[in-house]
N, C-alpha and C positions, 0 to 999 in steps of 0.2 A: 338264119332261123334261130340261131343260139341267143346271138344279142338279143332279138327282138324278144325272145321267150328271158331273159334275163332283162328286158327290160320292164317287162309284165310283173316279173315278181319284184321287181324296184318300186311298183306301183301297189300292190298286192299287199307287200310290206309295209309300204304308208299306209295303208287301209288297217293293218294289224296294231301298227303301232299309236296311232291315231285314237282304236278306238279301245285298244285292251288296258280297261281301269279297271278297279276295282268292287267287287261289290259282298254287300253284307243285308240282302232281301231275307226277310225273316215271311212275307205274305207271299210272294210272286216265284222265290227262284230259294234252291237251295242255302244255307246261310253262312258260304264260303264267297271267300274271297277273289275277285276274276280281277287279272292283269294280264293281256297277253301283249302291255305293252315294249317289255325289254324283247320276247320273241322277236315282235316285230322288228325293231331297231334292228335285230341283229340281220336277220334275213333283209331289212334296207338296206343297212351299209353293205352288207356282203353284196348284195346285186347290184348295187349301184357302184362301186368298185370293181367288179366285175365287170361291169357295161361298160362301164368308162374305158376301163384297159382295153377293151375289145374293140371300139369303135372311135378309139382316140386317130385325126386323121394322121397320118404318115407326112412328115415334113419333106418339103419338097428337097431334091437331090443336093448334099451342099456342094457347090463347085461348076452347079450345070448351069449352062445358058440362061434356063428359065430363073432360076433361084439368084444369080445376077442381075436380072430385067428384076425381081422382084426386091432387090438389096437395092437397085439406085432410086428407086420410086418412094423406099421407106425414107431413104437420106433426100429426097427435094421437100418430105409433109416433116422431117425432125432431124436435130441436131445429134440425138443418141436414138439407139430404138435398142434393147436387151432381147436379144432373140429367147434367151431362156422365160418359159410364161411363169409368172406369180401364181399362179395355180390356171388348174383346167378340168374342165367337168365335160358330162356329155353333150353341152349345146355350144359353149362356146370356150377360149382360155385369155387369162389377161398380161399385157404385158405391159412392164414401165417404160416410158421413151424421154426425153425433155422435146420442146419443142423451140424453133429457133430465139424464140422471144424470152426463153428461159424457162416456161414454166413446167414443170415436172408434172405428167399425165399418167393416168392411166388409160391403158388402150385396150378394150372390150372386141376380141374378134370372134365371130361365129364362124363355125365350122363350116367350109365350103359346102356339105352333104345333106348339112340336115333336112334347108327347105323341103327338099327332094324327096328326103325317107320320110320323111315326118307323116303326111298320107295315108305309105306302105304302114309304117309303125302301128298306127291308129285301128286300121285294118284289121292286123294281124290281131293285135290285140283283142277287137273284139269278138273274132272266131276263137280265139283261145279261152275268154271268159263265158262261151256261147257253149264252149266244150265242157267248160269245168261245170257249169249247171245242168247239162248231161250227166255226169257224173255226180257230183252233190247238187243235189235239188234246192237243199236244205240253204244252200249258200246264194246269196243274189249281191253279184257286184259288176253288174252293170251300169252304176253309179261310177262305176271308175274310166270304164270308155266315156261316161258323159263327159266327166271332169275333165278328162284332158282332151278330147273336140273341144273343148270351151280354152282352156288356158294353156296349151301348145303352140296353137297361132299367137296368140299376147304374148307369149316368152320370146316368139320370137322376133318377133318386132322389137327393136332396139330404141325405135325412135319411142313408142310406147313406153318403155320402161325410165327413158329421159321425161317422158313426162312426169309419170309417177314419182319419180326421183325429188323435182323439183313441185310439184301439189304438197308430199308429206313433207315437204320443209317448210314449206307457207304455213301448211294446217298445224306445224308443230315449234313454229319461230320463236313460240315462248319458253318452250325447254331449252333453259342455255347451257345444256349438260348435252346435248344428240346435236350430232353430225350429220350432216348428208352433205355426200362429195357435190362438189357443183359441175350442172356437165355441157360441156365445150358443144354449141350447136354446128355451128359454122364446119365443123369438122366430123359432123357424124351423120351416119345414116342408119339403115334400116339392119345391118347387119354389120356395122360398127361403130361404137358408142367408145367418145373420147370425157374422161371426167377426170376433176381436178385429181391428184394424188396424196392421198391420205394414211402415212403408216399409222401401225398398230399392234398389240396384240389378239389373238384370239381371243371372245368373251370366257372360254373354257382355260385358261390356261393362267391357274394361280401361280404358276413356281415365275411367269413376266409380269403380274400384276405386284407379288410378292417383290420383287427384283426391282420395280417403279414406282416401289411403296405407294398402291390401288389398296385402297380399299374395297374386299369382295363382297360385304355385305352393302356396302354403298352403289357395286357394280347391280348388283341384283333389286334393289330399293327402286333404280333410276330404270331398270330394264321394266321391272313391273309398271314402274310412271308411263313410262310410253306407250307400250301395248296396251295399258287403261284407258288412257285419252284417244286415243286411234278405233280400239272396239267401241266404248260406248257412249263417248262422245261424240268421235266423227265419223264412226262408220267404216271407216276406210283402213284395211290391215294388211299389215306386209306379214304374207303367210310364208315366208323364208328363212326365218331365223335361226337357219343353222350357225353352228361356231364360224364358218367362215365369211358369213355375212355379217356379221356383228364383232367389230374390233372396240378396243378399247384402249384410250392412249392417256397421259396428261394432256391437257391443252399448252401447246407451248407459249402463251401469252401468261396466262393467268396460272396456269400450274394443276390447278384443278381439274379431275378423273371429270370424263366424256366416253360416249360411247358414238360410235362411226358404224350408220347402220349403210350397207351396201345388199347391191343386185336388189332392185325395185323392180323386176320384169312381173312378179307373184302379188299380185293385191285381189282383196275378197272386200265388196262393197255390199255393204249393210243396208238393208231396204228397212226403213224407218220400224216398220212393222214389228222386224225382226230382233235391232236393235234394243227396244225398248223392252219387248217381252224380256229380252238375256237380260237387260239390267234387272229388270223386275225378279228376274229367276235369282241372278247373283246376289238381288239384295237380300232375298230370302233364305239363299243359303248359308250366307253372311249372320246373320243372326236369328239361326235354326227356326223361319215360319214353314214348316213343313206342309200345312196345307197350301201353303201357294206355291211350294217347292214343287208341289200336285200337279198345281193348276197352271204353272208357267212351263212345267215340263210337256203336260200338255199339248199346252198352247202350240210349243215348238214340235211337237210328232211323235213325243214320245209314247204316247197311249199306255197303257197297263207297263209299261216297264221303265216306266219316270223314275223309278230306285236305282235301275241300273243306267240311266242317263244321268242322274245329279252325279254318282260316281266318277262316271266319265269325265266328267266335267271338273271332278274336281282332284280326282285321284285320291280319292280317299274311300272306304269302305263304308256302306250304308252306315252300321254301327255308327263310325265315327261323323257321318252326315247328321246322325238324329241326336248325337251328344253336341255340334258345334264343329266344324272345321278352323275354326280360330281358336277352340277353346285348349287345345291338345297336339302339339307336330306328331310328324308320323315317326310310331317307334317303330323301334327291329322285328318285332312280333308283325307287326301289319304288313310291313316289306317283305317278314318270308313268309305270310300267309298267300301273298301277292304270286309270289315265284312260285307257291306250290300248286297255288289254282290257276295255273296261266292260262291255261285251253280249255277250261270245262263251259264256257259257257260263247265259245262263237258263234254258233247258230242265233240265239239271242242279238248277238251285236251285229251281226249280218243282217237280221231282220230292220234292226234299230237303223241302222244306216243306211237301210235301202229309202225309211220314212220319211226320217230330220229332212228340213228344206236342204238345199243344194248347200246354201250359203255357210251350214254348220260345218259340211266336211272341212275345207279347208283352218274354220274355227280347233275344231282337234286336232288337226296335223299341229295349228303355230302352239297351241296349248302345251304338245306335248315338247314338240322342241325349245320349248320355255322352258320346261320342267325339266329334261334332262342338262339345260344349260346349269340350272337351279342342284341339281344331283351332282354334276362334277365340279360345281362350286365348294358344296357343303351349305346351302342354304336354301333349305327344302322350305315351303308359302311360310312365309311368319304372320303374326296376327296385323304385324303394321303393314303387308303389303295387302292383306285382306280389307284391311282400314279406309287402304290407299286406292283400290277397285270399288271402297264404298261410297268413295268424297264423289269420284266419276261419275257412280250411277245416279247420286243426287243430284249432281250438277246437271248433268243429261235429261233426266227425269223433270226436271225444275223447268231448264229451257223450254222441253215439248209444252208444258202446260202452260206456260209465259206465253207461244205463241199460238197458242189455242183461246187464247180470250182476248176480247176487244175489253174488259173493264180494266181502266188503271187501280180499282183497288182491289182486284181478284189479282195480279200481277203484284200489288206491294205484299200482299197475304202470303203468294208464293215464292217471293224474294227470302221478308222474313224468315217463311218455314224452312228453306233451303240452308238459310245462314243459319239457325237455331241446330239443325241437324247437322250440319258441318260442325259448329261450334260443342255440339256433344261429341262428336267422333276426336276431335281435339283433344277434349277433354280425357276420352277416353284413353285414346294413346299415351295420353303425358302422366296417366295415372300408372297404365303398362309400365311405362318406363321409370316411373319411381320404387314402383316396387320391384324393379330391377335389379335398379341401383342400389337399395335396400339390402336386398338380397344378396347382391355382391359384396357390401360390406359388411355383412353380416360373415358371410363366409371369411372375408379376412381379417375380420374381429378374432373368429373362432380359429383360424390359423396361427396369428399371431400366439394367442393362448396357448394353442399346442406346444409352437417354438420355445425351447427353452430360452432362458434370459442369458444373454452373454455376459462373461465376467469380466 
């Protein structure tokens, strides 16, 4: 009962963490600040730390019978197998092996149990969120048994997640900065998944990127490229991207920072519809048109409380929504207005979340794990990855209506306008970045000056 009830608030805590942004409604809601996103995180990892310890399964006996029948079966399929696993979470853990041929694997094994609880799990679950709306009326997160009856069976299917694995490397062949490990068919199934072996560092972890001389703001540039092209060009999102799925190496050919995105079991597929409104929403947030900030918030569920959805969306505080999200990074004042108003307004986001189509939830959960990747970087949204979600939305935006007309010259008009708008956005960044650079030597103009002159 423990686990199960810790694994409810594993899920509870995404939902906190997911949706607690910010806001600064001066019409609708108080004109404080809402994040109950660090809460959340913290009550995530704790539960999920917690669940995992609890329900990690017990290695079979070493020395028995059984654990020898299972020692000569690993040695006929590999020439090495590392009993110790590369890490291990609550569905499955991975270990390194070579294979007789030579090639160095990694080996994906799911937990003999889960199939089996997974059911029970779902179950429980939703007598306990049946309970808590007993209790808080006010709160509706039966959105969360939805979610995972839908993405529990896919996680666990192995062969599924080889699929996905190898789709976003077709859809994304042109990024020659992202990895996806390639994975071994012939050797996998349903419930163990062999793929090529790719070390790394964690995306979180400056003191190895430091140490491999990575550049982190280049890590974080190329993280935003990809998540761009996946939401709102192809629909298709790998909503996983904690630090352990996303490593970051040199390419040992070229030398040049890559990022190795891993565990493809989590994709959220964009129904054109949906798609299209978000680009439309992000182009508007992009360059503060606040009435279609309105009307695209709208569009997506959010009805009378689009204030505290564009927040959501962007973490940032209505204020700073109606001043520009590019025009200003987030200062210390907004982060502890963040922390001080953490909980005042859940009721609000509980409602909010019960609306949004299905397809947004998992949108917030990768959003926010973006953002905290971006937090322990030190490289909280810049204007150029804001830029860089802009090129996306027009590229996207340009396509639908390319193949919405039969005339060749409504198609050269919407070529044009595409490239004319890209070619501003161009413009604009290379203008950012001179007055930069300006800026910078400006300050080391005025440094020098200070320096006295040596004799």
């Amino acid at each position: 009962m423990a686990r199960r009830a810790l694994k409810l608030a594993s899920w509870t805590g995404m939902a906190l963490a997911a949706s607690g942004f910010f806001l600064y409604s001066n019409k609708y809601l108080d004109p404080n600040d809402f994040g109950a996103v660090r809460v959340g995180r913290a009550v995530a990892t704790t539960a999920v730390i917690s669940y995992d310890y609890l329900t990690s399964l017990r290695s079979v006996p070493y020395g028995s019978e059984e654990y020898l029948q299972l020692l000569s079966k690993i040695h006929d399929l590999f020439m090495s197998f590392d009993d110790t696993p590369l890490g291990a979470a609550s569905l499955a853990q991975v270990h390194k092996a070579v294979l007789h041929d030579g090639r160095t694997v990694a080996v994906k094994v799911q937990h003999p149990k889960v199939q089996a609880q997974s059911s029970k799990d779902i179950l429980l679950m939703e007598v306990l969120v049946l309970a808590v709306k007993q209790l808080f009326p006010e709160f509706e997160f039966m959105w969360l048994v939805d979610e995972a009856k839908k993405n529990l069976p896919l996680e666990l299917d192995f062969l599924n997640e080889g699929r996905n694995a190898e789709r976003v490397a077709q859809m994304l062949k042109h990024i020659d900065f992202l990895k996806v490990p390639r994975i071994y068919w012939e050797l996998s199934t349903k419930r163990v998944l062999l793929m090529e072996f790719v070390d790394g560092g964690q995306v979180n972890d400056r003191d190895y990127m430091e140490k491999n001389k990575i550049d982190v703001n280049e890590i974080s540039r190329h993280l935003g490229k990809i998540y761009s092209e996946m939401i709102f060009v192809n629909g298709f999102v790998h909503c996983d991207p904690h630090p352990g799925n996303v490593l970051v190496r040199k390419h040992p050919g070229t030398g040049r920072a890559e990022i190795v995105l891993l565990d493809h079991g989590l994709y959220q597929v964009l129904t054109e519809e949906f798609r299209l409104d978000y680009c439309h929403l992000w182009q508007s947030l992009i360059w503060t048109d606040m009435e279609r900030v309105k009307k695209y918030s709208q569009r997506l569920g959010a009805g009378d409380l689009y204030p505290l959805f564009a927040c959501m969306l962007t973490a940032r505080s209505w204020d700073s929504v109606n001043r520009g999200i590019s025009q200003a990074p987030v200062t210390a004042t907004e982060d502890s207005e963040i922390r001080n108003n953490a909980a005042n307004y859940l009721p609000e986001i509980s409602q909010l979340l019960n609306h949004v189509p299905r397809q947004m939830l998992l949108i917030f959960k990768t959003n926010d794990l973006l953002r905290g990747i971006e937090a322990a970087l030190g490289t909280r949204a810049s204007a150029s990855s804001f830029l860089n979600m802009s090129r996306c939305c027009i590229r996207a935006l340009a396509t639908h209506k390319k193949k919405s007309t039969c005339s060749s010259f409504r198609r050269a008009q919407i070529s044009f306008s595409e490239a004319f708008d890209l070619w501003q956005i161009n413009l604009h960044e290379l203008i950012l970045r001179v007055k930069g650079l300006k800026l910078a030597s400006w300050i080391l103009a005025f440094l020098c000056w200070l320096l006295p002159t040596p004799y």
